[in-house]
C-alpha positions, 0 to 999 in steps of 0.5 A: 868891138872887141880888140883882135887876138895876136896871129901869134898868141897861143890858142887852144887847137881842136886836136890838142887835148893831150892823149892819156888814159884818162882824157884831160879836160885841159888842151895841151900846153905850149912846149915852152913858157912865154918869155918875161916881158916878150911880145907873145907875153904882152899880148896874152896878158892884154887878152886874158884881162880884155876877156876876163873884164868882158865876163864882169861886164855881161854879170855887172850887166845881169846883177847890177853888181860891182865885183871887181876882180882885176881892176877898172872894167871900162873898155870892156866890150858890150855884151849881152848880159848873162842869162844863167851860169851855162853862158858864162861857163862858156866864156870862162871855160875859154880863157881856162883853155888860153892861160893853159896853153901858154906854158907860163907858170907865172901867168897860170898860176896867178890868172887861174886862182883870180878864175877860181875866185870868179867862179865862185862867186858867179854860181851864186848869183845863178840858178843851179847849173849842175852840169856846168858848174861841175864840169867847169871845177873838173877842168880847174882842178886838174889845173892846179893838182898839174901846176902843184905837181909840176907835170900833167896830172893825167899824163905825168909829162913834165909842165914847161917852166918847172926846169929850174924851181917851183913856181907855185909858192907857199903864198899861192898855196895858202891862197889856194887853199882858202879858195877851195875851202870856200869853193867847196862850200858854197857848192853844197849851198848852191846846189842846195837851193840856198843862194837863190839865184838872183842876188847872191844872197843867201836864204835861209832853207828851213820850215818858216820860209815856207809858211806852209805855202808852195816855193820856188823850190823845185826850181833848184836841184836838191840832193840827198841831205837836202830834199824834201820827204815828198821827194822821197819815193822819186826815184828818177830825182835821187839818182839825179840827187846821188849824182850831184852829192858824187860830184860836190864831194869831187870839188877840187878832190885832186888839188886837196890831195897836193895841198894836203902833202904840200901844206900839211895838216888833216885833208880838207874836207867840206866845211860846215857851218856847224 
């Protein structure tokens, strides 16, 4: 059973989305950042590693593969494995909304980027869940252009714990920045059919897959660049495809604008094999 959370621990309300414009997909943070070493700390820390070791359980559970992210998952609750990315989303996307309202750079910062990375690799093990997957990398976005920035990407207001200095070091940036090139790339495979859902591997998409038989392939969203010519004339399809090509070309679109200033260097685009 899992462990209760803290009466004191800072949770995501229902009202707290911050008011702007543009809505964030983020709740609104604490005013001020936990303080080091404090009960509220500690408490927090227990939860994300508890729900973080929860989430590699249920997708040890599916796949029956060890992909440790933040150490020895016994003591992990039994949970029923997950059946597709939409559950796991689901799980993630409230742990997202927990290290956001703690207000703590020093917690944020470092429990994010291990998030990312778990995102990454779980929608390869998955079929393709378009809606989930964009929606999740929308939220983690606006997460680290806010953090990079100092202040909430859509309302501008100052981040608590950026008083006194920056706590997202060039090590972070750097790491970062590798996170979303990957990111990014594994997308385009993904919502191209090339991890095939079951292993994480991938397969290869060309004519001597197919042995001129029919596949699985309408199992997987494709866009444009990666269909089929019998897919051509279906009209409903490409807007589907368009809508999907819009948003890979949207991963972390924010964060690659704060990185390019902060790093330096040409914007980061989608990496190719090639």
């Amino acid at each position: 059973m899992d462990t209760p959370i803290c009466d004191n621990l800072p949770t995501p309300p229902s009202s707290s989305v911050a008011a702007s414009h543009h809505p964030s997909p983020l709740p609104k943070p604490r005013k001020n950042a936990l303080k080091p070493g404090g009960p509220k700390e500690s408490a927090l820390i227990r939860y994300l590693d508890q729900g973080v070791r929860k989430v590699q359980k249920r997708s040890d559970d599916r796949f029956k593969t060890r992909k440790t992210y933040t150490g020895d998952v016994s003591g992990a609750s039994d949970a029923q494995a997950y059946r597709s990315f939409q559950e796991a989303a689901k799980d993630m996307n409230g742990l997202i909304d927990v290290i956001w309202v703690s207000g703590t750079p020093n917690l944020q910062i470092p429990y994010l980027l291990n998030m990312a990375v778990m995102i990454s690799e779980l929608i390869t093990l998955f079929k393709p869940s378009p809606q989930a997957t964009f929606n999740i990398l929308d939220k983690m976005d606006v997460a680290f252009s806010s953090l990079l920035q100092g202040t909430d990407y859509d309302s501008g207001l100052p981040l608590p714990g950026f008083e006194s200095r920056a706590p997202f070091s060039t090590t972070y940036k750097v790491r970062l920045k590798g996170i979303v090139e990957r990111t990014r790339l594994i997308a385009v495979k993904v919502m191209s059919g090339e991890y095939d859902g079951e292993d994480g591997e991938i397969r290869k998409v060309d004519e001597d897959t197919t042995g001129g038989e029919e596949t699985d392939a309408e199992e997987y969203v494709k866009f444009e660049g990666f269909k089929n010519d019998d897919d051509a004339e279906d009209d409903e399809d490409g807007d589907d495809d368009r809508w999907e090509e819009g948003q890979i070309a949207k991963v972390y679109e924010r964060t690659i604008g704060e990185l390019g200033d902060v790093l330096g260097g040409p914007p980061i685009g989608i990496i190719t094999d090639d």
